[in-house]
N, C-alpha and C positions, 0 to 999 in steps of 0.2 A: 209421740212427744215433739213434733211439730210446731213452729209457733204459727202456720199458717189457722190451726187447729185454734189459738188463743190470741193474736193478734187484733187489733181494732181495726174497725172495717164496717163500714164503706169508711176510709178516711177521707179527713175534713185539707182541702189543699187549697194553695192561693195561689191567683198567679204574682208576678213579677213587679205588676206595677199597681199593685194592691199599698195604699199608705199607711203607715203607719198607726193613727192613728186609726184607722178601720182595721187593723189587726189588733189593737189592741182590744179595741170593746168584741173583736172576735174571739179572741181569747178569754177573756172575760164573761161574755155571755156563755160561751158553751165548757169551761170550765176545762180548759187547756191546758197545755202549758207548754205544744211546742205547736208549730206548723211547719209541713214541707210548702214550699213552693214551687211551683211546676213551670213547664212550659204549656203552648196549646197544645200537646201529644200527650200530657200527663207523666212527660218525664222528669225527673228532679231535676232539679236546679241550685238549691239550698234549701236550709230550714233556717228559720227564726224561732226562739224562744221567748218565752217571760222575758227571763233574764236581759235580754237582745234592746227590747223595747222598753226595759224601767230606764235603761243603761242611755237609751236614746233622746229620755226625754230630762228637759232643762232644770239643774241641781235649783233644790227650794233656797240660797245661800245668794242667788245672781237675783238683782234688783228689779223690779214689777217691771218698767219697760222693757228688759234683756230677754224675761223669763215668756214675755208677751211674744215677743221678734221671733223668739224661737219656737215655742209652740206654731206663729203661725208658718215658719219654715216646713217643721212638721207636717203642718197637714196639706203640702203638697210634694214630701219626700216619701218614693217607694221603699217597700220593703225590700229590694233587690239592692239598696245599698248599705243594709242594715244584716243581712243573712249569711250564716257560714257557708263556705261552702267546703271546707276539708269535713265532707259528712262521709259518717260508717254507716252503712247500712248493712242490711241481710236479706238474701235469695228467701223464697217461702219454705222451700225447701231444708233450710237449716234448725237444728234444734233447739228446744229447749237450753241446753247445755251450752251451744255456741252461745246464744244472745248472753245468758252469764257470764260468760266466761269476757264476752267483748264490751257489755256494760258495764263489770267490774276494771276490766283495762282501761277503756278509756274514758273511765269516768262521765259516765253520759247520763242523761234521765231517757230518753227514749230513743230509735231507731226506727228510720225508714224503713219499709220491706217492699223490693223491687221487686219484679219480672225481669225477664230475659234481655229487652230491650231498655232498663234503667226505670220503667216507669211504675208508681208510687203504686200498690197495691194494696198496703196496709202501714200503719203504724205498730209497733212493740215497745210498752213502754215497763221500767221498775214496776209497776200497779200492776199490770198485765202478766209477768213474771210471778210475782208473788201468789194471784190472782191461780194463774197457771199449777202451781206447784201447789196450793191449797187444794184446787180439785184433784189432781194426779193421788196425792197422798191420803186425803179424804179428814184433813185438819178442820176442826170444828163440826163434824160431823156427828150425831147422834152415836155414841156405843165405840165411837174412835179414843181408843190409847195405846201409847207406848209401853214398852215392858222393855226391859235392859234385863239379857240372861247371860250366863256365864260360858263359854266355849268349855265343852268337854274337852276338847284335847284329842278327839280322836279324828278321823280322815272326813272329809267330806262332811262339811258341818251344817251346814246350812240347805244342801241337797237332804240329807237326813232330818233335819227339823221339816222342813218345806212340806216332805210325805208324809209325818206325820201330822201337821195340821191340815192337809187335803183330806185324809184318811177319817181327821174326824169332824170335817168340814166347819172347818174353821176359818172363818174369811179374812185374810192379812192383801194389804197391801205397800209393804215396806219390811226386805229383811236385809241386815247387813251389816257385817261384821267389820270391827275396827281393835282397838287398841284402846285401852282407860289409861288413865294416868297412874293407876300404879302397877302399870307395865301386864297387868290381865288382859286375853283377848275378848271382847264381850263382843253379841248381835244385839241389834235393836229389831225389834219385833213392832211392826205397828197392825192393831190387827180391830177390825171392828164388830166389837159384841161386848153386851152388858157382863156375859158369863165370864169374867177374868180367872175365875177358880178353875173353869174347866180349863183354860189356855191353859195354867200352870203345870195343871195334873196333866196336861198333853206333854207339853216338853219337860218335865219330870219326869215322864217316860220315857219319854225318847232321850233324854240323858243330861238336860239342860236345867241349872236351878239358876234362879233367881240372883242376877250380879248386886251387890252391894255393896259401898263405899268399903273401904278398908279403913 
């Protein structure tokens, strides 16, 4: 679970004195929506986004000569005084679970991914994540569904379900046990095969029915 594993790559990077308006139909053309900016070693610098560059260029409200002067400011203003640079990034090294956990915090759409020395290795972006987690769980997949069972109550729940869907090979990839809202412990079972009768009759054996609403 890796995101060197699901990360974008070779990533697309600018350098410093790349204008603005050349970032933007860069953006544009290859359907972006962030860019690191490097130095000549390939190490970061900042990123610009979308956002960075709608933000930069001249409000449709300012009058035809204003809106003129400014644009053509633009097309000799670099992206290097337009790009953050309080950037989060992540080692390749880091998981799935960190890049969520640091996406959700600070609110980001995407993340640099560095090497050792700071320089740009890949991008990770929300798409890529989701993207990520879709393959891992095998969501949209032919014969993939969920199944919500009821915790027996007894020791070791999910090691004793687990044996017996290997036993009667039964391919799952997702178990795990939580809490429902009316305070029952239920697992979620995701398991891929058209046969959902045999699941049941497996973990109706092994001592698990079917959770339903209260």
């Amino acid at each position: 679970m890796k995101i060197s594993q699901h990360m974008t790559r070779p990533v697309v990077t600018v350098p410093p004195e790349l204008t603005i308006p050349e970032a933007r139909e860069l953006l544009r053309s290859r359907h972006f929506r962030h860019l690191p900016v490097v130095d000549g070693e390939g190490a970061l610098l900042g990123i610009v986004t979308d956002r960075d560059l709608r933000s930069a260029y001249p409000s449709t409200v300012l009058d035809e000569a204003e809106g003129k002067a400014r644009l053509q400011d633009l097309a000799q203003t670099p992206v290097s005084s337009i790009m953050s640079q309080a950037i989060f990034t992540l080692p390749a090294a880091a998981t799935l679970d960190d890049a969520l956990l640091l996406l959700d915090r600070e609110q980001v759409g995407a993340l640099p991914v560095v090497d050792e020395g700071g320089r740009v290795v890949g991008i990770f972006s929300i798409r890529d994540l989701m993207r990520a987690y879709r393959t891992l769980f095998g969501l949209g997949e032919r014969g993939s569904a969920m199944l919500t069972l009821l915790d027996d109550g007894r020791p070791r729940p999910l090691s004793r379900l687990c044996a017996a869907l290997e036993q009667a090979d039964i391919h799952f990839n997702r178990l795990l046990k939580t809490q429902a809202e009316d305070g029952r412990k239920i697992i979620y079972l995701r398991v891929n095969t058209y046969n959902l009768a045999a699941v049941h009759k497996v973990a109706a054996a092994a001592g698990f029915e079917p959770h339903r609403e209260a």
